[in-house]
BAKOL-357759 format. One line per field, with one value per residue (C-alpha): residue number from 1; residue in three letters; chain; x, y, z. Coordinates in pm, whole numbers, padded with zeros to 5 digits, always signed. Example, Ala and Ser with C-alpha at 12.3 -4.5 7.8 and 13.67 -1.06 7.14 Angstrom:
num: c(1, 2)
residu: c(ala, ser)
chaine: c(A, A)
east: c(+01230, +01367)
north: c(-00450, -00106)
up: c(+00780, +00714)
//
This chain:
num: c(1, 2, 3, 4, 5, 6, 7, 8, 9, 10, 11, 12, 13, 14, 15, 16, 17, 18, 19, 20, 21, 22, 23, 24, 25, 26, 27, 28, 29, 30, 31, 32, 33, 34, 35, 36, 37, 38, 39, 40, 41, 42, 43, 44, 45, 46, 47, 48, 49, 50, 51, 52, 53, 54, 55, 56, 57, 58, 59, 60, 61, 62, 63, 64, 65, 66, 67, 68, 69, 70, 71, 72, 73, 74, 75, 76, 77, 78, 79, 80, 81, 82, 83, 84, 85, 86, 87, 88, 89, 90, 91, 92, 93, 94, 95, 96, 97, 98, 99, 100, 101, 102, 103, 104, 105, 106, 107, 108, 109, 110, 111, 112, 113, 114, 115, 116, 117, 118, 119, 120, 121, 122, 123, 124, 125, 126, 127, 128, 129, 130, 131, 132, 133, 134, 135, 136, 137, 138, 139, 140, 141, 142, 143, 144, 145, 146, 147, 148, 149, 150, 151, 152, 153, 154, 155, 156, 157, 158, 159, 160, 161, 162, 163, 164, 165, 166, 167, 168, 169, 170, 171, 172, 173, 174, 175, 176, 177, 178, 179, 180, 181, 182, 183, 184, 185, 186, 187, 188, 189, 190, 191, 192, 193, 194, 195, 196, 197, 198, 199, 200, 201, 202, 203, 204, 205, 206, 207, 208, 209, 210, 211, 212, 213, 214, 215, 216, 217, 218, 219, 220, 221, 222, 223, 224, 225, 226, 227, 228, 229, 230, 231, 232, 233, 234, 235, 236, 237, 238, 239, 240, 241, 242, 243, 244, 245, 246, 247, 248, 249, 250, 251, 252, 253, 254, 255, 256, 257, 258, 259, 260, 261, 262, 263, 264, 265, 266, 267, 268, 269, 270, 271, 272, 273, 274, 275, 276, 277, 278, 279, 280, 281, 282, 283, 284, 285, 286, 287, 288, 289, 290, 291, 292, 293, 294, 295, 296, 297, 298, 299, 300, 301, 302, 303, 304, 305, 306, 307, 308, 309, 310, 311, 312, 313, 314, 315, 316, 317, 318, 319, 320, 321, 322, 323, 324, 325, 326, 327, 328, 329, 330, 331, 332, 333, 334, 335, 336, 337, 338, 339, 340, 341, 342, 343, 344, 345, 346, 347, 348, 349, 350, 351, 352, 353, 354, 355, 356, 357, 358, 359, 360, 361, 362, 363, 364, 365, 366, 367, 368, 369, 370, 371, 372, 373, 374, 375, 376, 377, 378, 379, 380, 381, 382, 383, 384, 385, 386, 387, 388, 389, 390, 391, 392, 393, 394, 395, 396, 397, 398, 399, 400, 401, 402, 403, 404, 405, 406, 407, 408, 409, 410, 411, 412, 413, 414, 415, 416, 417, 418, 419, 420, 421, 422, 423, 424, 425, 426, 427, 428, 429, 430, 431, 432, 433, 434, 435, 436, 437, 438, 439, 440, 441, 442, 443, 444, 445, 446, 447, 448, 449, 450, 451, 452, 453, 454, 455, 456, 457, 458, 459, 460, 461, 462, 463, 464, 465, 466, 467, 468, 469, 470, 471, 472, 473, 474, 475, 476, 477, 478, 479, 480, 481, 482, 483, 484, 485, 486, 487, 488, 489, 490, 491, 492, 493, 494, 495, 496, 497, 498, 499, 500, 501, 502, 503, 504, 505, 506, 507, 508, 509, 510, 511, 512, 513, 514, 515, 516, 517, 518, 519, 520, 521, 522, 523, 524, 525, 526, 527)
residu: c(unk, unk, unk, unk, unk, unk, unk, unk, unk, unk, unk, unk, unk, unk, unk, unk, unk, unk, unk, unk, unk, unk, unk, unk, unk, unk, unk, unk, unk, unk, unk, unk, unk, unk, unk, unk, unk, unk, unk, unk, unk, unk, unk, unk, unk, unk, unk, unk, unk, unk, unk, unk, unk, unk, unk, unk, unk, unk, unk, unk, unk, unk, unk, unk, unk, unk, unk, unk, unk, unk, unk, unk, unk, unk, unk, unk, unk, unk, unk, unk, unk, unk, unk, unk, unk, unk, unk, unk, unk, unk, unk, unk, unk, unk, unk, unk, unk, unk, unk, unk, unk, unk, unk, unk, unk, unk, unk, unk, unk, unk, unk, unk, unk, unk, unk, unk, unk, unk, unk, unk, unk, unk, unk, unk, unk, unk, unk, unk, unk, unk, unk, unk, unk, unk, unk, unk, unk, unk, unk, unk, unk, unk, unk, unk, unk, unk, unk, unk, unk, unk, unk, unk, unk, unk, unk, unk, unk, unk, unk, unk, unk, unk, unk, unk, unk, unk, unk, unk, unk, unk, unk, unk, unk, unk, unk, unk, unk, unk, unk, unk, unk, unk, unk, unk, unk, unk, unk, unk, unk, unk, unk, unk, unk, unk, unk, unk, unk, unk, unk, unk, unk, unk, unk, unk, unk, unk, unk, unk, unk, unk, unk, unk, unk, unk, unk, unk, unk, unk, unk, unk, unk, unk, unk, unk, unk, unk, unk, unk, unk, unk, unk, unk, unk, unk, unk, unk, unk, unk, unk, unk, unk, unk, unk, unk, unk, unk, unk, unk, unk, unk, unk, unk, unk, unk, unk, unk, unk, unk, unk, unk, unk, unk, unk, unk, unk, unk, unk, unk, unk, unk, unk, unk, unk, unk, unk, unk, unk, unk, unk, unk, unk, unk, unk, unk, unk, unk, unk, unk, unk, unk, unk, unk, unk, unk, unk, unk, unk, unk, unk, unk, unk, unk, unk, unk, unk, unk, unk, unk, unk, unk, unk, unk, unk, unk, unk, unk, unk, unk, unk, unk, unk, unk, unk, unk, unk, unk, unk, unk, unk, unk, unk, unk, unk, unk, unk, unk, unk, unk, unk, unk, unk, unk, unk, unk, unk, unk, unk, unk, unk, unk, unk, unk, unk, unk, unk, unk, unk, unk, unk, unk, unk, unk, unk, unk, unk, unk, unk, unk, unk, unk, unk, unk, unk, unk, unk, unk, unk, unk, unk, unk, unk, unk, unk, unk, unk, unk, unk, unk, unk, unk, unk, unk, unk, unk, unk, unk, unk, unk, unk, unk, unk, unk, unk, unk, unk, unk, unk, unk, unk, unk, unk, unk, unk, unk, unk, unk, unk, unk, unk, unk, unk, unk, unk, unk, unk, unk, unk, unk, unk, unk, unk, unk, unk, unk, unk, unk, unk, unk, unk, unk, unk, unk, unk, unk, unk, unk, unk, unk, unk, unk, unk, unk, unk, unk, unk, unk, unk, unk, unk, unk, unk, unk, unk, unk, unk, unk, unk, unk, unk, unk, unk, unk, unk, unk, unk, unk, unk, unk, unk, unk, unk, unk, unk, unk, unk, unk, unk, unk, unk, unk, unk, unk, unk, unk, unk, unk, unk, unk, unk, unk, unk, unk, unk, unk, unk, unk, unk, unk, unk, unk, unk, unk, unk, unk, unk, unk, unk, unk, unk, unk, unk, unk, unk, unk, unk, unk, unk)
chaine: c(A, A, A, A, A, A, A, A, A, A, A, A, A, A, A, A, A, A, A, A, A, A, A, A, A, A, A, A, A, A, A, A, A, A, A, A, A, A, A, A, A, A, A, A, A, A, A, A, A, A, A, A, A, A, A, A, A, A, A, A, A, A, A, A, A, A, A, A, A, A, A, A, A, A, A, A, A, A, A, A, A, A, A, A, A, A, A, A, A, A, A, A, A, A, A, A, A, A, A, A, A, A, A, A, A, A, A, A, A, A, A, A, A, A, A, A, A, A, A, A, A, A, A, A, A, A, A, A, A, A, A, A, A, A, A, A, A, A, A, A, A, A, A, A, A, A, A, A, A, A, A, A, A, A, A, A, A, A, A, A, A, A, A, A, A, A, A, A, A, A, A, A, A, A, A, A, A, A, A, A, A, A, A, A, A, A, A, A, A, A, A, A, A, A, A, A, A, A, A, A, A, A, A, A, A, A, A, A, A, A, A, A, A, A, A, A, A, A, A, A, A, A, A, A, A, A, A, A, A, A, A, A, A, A, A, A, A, A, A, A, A, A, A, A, A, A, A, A, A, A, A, A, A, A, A, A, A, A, A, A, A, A, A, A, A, A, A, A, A, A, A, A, A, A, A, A, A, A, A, A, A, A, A, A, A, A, A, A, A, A, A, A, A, A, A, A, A, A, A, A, A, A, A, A, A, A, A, A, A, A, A, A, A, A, A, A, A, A, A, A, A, A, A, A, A, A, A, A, A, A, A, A, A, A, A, A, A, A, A, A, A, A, A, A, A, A, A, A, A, A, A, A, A, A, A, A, A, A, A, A, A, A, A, A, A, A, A, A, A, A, A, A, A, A, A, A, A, A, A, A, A, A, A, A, A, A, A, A, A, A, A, A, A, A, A, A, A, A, A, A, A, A, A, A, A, A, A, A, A, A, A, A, A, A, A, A, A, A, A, A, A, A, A, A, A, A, A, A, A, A, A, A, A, A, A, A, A, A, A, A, A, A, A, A, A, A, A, A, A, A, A, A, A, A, A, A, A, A, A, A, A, A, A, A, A, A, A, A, A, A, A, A, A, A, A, A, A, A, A, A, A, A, A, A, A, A, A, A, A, A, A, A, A, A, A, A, A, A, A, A, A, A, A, A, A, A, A, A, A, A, A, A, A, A, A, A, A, A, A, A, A, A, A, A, A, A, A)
east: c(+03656, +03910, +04128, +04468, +04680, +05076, +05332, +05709, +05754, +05708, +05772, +05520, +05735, +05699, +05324, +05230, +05046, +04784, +04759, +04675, +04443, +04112, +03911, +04203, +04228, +04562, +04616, +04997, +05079, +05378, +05483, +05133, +05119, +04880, +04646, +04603, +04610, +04330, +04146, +04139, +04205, +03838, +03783, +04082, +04037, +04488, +04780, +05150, +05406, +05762, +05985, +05895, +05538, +05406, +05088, +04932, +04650, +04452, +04533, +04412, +04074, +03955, +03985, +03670, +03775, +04127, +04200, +04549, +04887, +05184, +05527, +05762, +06055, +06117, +06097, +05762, +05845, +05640, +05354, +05152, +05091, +04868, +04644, +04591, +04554, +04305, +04107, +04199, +04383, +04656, +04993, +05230, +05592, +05849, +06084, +06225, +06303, +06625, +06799, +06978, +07125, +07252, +07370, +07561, +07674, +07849, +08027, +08147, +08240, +08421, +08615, +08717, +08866, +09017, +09205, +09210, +09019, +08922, +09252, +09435, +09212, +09245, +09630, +09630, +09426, +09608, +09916, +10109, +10226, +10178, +10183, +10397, +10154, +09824, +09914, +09556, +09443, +09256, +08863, +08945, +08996, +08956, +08711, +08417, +08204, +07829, +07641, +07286, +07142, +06848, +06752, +07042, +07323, +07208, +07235, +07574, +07659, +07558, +07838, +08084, +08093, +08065, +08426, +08566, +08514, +08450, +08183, +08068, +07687, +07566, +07160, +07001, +06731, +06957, +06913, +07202, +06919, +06949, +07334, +07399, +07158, +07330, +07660, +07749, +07930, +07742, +07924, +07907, +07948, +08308, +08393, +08316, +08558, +08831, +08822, +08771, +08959, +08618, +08331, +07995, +07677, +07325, +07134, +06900, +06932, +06804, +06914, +07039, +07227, +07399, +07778, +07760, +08133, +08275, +08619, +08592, +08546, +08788, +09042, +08991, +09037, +09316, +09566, +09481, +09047, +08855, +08535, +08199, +07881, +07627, +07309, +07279, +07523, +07537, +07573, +07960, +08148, +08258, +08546, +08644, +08709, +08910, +09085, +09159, +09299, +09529, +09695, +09688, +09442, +09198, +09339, +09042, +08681, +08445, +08149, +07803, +07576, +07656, +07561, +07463, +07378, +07526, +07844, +07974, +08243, +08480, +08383, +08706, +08551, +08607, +09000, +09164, +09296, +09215, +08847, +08647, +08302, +07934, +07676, +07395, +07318, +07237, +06880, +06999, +06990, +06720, +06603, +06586, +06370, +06155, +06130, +05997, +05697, +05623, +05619, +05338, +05160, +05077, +05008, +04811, +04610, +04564, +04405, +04161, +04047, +04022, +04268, +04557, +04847, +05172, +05434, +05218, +05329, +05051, +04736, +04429, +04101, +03959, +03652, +03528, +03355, +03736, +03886, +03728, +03828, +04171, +04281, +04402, +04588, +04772, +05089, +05113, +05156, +05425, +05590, +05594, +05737, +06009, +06124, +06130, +06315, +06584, +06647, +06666, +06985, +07005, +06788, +06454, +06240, +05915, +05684, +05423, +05172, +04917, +04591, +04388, +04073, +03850, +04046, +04038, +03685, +03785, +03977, +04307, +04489, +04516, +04723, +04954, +05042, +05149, +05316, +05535, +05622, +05771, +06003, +06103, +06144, +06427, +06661, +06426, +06376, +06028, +05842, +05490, +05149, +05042, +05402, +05499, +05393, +05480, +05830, +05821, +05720, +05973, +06262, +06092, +05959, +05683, +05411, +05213, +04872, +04720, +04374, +04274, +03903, +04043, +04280, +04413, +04497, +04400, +04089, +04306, +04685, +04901, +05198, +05491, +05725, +06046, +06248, +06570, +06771, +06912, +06686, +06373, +06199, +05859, +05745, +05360, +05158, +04803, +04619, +04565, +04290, +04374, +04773, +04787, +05063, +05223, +05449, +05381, +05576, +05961, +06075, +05960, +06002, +05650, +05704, +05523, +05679, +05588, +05685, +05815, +06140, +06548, +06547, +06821, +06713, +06992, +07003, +07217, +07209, +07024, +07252, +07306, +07455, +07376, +07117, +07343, +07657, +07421, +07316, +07627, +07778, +07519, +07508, +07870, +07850, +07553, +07305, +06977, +06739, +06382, +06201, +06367, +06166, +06338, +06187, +06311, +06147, +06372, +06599, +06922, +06854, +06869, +06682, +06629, +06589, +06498, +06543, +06435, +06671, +06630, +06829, +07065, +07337, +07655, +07845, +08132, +07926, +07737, +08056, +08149, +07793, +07891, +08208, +08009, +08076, +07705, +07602, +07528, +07383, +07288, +07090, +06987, +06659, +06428, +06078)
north: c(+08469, +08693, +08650, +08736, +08751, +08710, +08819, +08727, +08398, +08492, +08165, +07970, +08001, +08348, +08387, +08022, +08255, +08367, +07989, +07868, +08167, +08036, +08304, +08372, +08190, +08257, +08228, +08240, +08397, +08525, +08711, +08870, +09169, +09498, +09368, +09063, +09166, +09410, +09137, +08949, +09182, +09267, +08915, +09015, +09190, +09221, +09218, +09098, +09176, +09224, +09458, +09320, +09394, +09716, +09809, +10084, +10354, +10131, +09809, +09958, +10113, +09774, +09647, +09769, +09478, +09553, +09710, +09681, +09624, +09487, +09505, +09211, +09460, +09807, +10012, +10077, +10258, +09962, +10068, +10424, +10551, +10827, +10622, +10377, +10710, +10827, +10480, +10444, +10126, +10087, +09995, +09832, +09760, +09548, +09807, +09582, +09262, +09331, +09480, +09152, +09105, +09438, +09461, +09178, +09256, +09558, +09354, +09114, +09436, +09571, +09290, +09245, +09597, +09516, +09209, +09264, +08967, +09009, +09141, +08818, +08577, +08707, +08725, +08311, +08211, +08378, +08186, +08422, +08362, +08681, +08733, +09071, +09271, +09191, +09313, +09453, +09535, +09429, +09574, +09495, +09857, +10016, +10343, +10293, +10569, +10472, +10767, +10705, +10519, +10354, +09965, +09849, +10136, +09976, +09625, +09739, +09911, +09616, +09389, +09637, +09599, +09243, +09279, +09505, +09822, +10170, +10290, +10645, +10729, +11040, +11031, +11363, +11154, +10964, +11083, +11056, +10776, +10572, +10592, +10558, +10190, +10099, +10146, +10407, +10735, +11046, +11211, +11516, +11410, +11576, +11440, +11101, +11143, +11287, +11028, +10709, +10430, +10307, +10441, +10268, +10489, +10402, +10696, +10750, +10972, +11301, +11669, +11652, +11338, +11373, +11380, +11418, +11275, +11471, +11677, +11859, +11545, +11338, +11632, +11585, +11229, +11022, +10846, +10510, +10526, +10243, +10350, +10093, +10228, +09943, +10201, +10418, +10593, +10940, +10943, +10944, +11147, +10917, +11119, +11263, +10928, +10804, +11114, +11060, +10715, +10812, +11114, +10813, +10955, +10674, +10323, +10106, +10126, +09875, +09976, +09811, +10108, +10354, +10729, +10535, +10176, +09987, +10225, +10311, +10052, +10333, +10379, +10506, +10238, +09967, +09936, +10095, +09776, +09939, +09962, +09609, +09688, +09443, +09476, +09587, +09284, +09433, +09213, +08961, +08656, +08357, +08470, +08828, +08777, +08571, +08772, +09066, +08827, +08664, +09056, +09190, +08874, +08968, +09321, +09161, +08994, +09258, +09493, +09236, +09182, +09542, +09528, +09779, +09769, +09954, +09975, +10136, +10407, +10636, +10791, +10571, +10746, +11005, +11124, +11330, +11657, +11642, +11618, +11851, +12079, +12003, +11954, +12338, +12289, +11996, +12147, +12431, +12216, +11982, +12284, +12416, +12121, +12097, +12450, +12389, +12048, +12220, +12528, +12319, +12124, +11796, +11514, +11587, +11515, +11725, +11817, +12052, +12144, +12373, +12461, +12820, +12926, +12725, +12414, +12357, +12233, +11935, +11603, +11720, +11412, +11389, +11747, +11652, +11329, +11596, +11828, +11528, +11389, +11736, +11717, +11384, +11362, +11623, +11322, +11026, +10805, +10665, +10881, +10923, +11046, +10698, +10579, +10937, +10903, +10515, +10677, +10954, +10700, +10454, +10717, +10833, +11194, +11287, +11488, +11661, +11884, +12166, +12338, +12691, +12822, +13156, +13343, +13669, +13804, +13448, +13304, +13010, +12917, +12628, +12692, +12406, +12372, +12210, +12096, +11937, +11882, +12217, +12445, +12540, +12690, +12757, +12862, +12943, +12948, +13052, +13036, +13418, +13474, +13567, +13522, +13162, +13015, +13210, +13171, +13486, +13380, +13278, +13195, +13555, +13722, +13853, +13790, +13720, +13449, +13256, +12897, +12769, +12773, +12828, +13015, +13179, +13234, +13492, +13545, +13883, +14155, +14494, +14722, +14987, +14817, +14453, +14396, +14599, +14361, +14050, +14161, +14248, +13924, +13741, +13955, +13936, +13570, +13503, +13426, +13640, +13748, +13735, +13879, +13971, +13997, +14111, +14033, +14177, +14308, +14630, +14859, +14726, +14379, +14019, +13983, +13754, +13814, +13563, +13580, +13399, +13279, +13162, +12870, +12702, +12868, +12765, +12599, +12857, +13107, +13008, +13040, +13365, +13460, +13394, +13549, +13890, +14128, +14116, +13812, +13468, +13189, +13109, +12822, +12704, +12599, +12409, +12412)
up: c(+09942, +09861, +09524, +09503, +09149, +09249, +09013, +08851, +09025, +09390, +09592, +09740, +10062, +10046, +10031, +10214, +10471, +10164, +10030, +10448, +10443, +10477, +10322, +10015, +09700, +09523, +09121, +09010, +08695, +08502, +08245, +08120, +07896, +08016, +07809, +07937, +08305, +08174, +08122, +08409, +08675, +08745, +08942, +09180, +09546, +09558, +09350, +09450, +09235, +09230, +08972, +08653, +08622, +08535, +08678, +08522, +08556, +08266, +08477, +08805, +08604, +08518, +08863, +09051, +09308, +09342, +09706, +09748, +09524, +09746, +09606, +09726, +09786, +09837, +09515, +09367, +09036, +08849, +09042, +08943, +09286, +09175, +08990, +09264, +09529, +09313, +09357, +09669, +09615, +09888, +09793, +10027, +10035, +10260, +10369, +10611, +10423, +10334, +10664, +10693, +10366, +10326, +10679, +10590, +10247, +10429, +10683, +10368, +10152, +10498, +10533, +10180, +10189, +10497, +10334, +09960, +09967, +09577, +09451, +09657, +09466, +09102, +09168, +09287, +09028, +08744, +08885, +09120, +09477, +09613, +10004, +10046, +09866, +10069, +10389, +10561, +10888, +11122, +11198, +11595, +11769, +11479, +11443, +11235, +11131, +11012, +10835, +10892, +11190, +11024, +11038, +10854, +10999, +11360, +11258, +11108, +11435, +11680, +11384, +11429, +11867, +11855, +11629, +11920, +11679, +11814, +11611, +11562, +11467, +11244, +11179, +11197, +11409, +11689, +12008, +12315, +12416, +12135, +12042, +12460, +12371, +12065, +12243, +11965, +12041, +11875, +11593, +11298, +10940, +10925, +11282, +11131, +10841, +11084, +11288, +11144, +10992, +10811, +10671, +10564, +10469, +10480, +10461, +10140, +09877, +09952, +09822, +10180, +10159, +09832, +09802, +10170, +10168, +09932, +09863, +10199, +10355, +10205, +10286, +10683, +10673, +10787, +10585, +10493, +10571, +10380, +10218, +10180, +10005, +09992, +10017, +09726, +09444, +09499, +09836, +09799, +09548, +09279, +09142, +09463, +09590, +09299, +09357, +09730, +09676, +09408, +09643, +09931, +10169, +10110, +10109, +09963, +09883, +09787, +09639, +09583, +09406, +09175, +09074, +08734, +08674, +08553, +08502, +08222, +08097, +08101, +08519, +08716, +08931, +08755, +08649, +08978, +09178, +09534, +09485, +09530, +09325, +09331, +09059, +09369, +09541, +09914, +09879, +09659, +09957, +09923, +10277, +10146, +09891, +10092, +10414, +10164, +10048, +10355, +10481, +10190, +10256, +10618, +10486, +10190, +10443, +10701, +10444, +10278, +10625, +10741, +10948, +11088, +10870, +10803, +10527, +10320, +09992, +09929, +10083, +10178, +10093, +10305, +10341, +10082, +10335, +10555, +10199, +10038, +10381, +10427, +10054, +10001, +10302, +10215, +09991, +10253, +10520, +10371, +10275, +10633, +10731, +10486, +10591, +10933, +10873, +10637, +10899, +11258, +11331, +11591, +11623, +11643, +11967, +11946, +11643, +11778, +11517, +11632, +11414, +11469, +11335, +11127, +11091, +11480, +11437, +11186, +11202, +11052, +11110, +10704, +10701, +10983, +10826, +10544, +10791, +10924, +10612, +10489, +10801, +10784, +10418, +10448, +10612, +10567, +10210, +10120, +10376, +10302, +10445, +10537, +10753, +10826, +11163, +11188, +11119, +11323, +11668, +11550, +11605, +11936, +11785, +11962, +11736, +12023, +11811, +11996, +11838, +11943, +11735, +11800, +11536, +11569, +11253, +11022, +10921, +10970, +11107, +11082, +11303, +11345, +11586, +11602, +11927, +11935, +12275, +12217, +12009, +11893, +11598, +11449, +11146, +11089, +10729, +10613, +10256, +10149, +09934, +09587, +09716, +09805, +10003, +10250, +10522, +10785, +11080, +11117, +11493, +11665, +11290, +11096, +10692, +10384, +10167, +09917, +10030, +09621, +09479, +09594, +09920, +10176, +10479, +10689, +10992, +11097, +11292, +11168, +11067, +10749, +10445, +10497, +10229, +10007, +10084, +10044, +09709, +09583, +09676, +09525, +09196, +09115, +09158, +08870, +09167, +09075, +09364, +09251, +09570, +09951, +10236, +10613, +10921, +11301, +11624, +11724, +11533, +11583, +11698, +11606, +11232, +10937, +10576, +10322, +09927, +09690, +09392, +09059, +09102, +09387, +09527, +09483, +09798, +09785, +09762, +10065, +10255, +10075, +10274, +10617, +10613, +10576, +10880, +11147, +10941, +11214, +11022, +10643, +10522, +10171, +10100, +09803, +09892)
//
């Protein structure tokens, strides 16, 4: 028999598949300090919980038993995922649970912007007969632009159709395929704001994704765009919205999540009349917070009985002669795939990772998983070595491995490639003995980098004074250059340099870069 300690009140509707479970017994608890879970938890094989319990490196050390800690919703900061790596204690999430409700919430939030549906109410109640000033508009042939195409951006999209909307898609991962199937016309983050009279985002919050609607964005709009945010604050620029509703560019926003929460009582947010603002409630539905239990209960299940299972947050154990192999390989291939992900543009369609030398004679399934989550986690939120490639199949990315014993120049190679619809890129690493991480190969471009820190990568054509220009640029505007490396094939060609920087470069300044005479392309990159 298995035993399984559940957590903060989780209903019995939402774990009735553990209590018909045969081979399960199930104790409820609640509210139980550290030390008394420290003192039970040895007789327990699993562990539900939701956000109020804390489960520790000490808990998971007295719990010889324990195999796997579900969390009955998405976030996992209660749980130490390195301590239960380390033990090789799964833990599991329900990603999924709450597609519905927030989907939903969206529509409600759209809807209420559309109408003034808020600001109508607190004007009856108070005692005024107002009908002139809530005038709104109608969501039927009306553009709606969704940034991010995930679970919940789809569900919003499929809404939006149904309501005789024209809806336009941006997700660095949606194909022609999938948009042409979703009925959803493909679309550029600043084609998006150009273009439509509402905007809902459901991306996660990523270096990439942040204040991804921002000042630029707002100034391409059209007069009188309505603004919903029911993913994560951050994603839209607070103050640039409260800015582009005062000069009339934006005529409404409503607003579920917050760059800090709760806001500040003082919040722009929360005294301007034309924004329509939730305390974050996307999940907070009965069915929502039963669909997430019912889903860790499978999981719960599935992994007591050693069987397949998904929706998992950190690294199951692996065996300790492949691990003790692969290990010094691990950072450099996330790292490779992070660079590649940061330089290629367009929804991905092909990961080709190909392994030379000594490494072609191991199972290195462990390092690709690392290799695809450093791409993915460039766009994606929650990506991890275990549901990197769950991730990668669900957006119909094919990772295709090739092994070759033979090495020209490496004791051993890890080269990626990248192919979208319209390009393709590679980037190739190796471990260099009293050097570490390097990166050696850039498209058809020898190098020697050091994968860490703020890079530019340039690409421009190889002529006298370039570096010079580059460095002058970058000096006068505070922007230090700690090491510069240039790569090309012919005098006079194509060729790239890279620099590293002791800290970001500012936006402007990455314009300021491109404008530079036999300079093509510059991208900014945190490895």
């Amino acid at each position: 028999m298995y035993k399984v300690l559940v957590m903060d009140g989780i209903s019995d509707l939402g774990i009735q598949l553990l209590n018909d479970a045969a081979d399960v017994t199930v104790d409820k608890k609640a509210g139980l300090s550290e030390d008394e879970l420290v003192a039970i938890i040895a007789d327990y094989d699993a562990m539900m919980v939701r956000s109020q319990t804390k489960v520790t490196e000490r808990i998971m050390a007295a719990a010889p038993k324990l195999k796997v800690v579900g969390r009955a919703g998405v976030g996992v900061d209660n749980i130490n995922l390195e301590a239960a790596t380390q033990r090789g204690i799964v833990v599991i999430n329900a990603p999924d649970g709450n597609t519905i409700a927030t989907c939903e919430l969206t529509f409600a939030m759209m809807m209420a912007v559309a109408r003034s549906i808020p600001q109508a109410y607190k004007k009856t109640v108070e005692g005024e007969w107002d009908r002139k000033t809530f005038v709104g508009v109608e969501l039927r042939n009306k553009v709606l632009g969704i940034l991010g195409m995930g679970r919940i951006g789809s569900e919003v999209a499929r809404r939006a159709k149904v309501f005789g909307m024209e809806v336009i898609g941006y997700d660095p991962f949606l194909t022609e395929e999938r948009a042409e199937k979703l009925g959803v016309k493909l679309g550029t983050v600043n084609e998006i704001a150009a273009q439509a009279d509402f905007i809902t985002v459901h991306t996660p919050l990523t270096n990439e994704t942040r204040h991804i609607i921002a000042r630029p964005q707002f100034e391409l709009m059209r007069k009188g765009v309505r603004i919903i945010n029911c993913a994560r604050g951050g994603i839209i620029d607070e103050l640039a919205l409260v800015e582009a509703i005062e000069s009339g560019i934006v005529a409404g926003a409503a607003f579920d999540v917050y760059e800090q929460e709760p806001p500040q009582a003082n919040h722009p947010f929360l005294n301007n009349p034309k924004i329509i603002v939730t305390p974050h409630l996307g999940a907070s539905t009965v069915e929502a917070q039963e669909n997430v239990a019912i889903d860790v209960s499978e999981e719960v299940l599935h992994i007591l009985r050693d069987e397949p299972f998904k929706n998992a947050v950190n690294m199951p154990p692996v065996p300790a002669t492949v691990l003790n192999q692969l290990q010094p390989y691990f950072s450099l291939g996330e790292k490779l795939g992070q660079f590649i992900g940061q330089t290629t543009e367009g929804a991905v369609k092909e990961i080709v990772v190909s392994y030379a030398g000594d490494l072609a004679d191991v199972d290195t399934t462990p390092l690709t998983r690392y290799i695809v989550r450093g791409i993915l986690s460039n766009q994606l939120e929650g990506v991890n070595i275990v549901n990197a490639m769950h991730l990668a199949k669900s957006r119909g990315v094919n990772v295709v491995i090739q092994k070759s014993a033979a090495s020209k120049t490496f004791t051993n190679l890890l080269s990626v490639t990248l192919k979208t619809k319209n390009e393709e890129h590679i980037v190739a690493g190796t471990l260099l003995s009293g050097y570490g991480e390097r990166i050696v190969q850039i498209d058809q471009y020898p190098v020697d980098i050091a994968p860490n820190g703020n890079l530019l990568l340039i690409s421009h054509n190889d002529k006298p004074g370039i570096i010079g220009r580059v460095g002058t640029l970058l000096g006068s505007n505070d922007v230090n250059i700690a090491t510069m490396q240039v790569g090309r094939k012919v005098i006079g060609g194509s060729a790239i340099m890279v620099l590293t920087t002791d800290k970001q470069t500012p936006k402007e300044v990455l314009g300021q870069l491109v404008q530079l005479p036999d300079l093509t392309h510059v991208s900014e990159l945190s490895l």
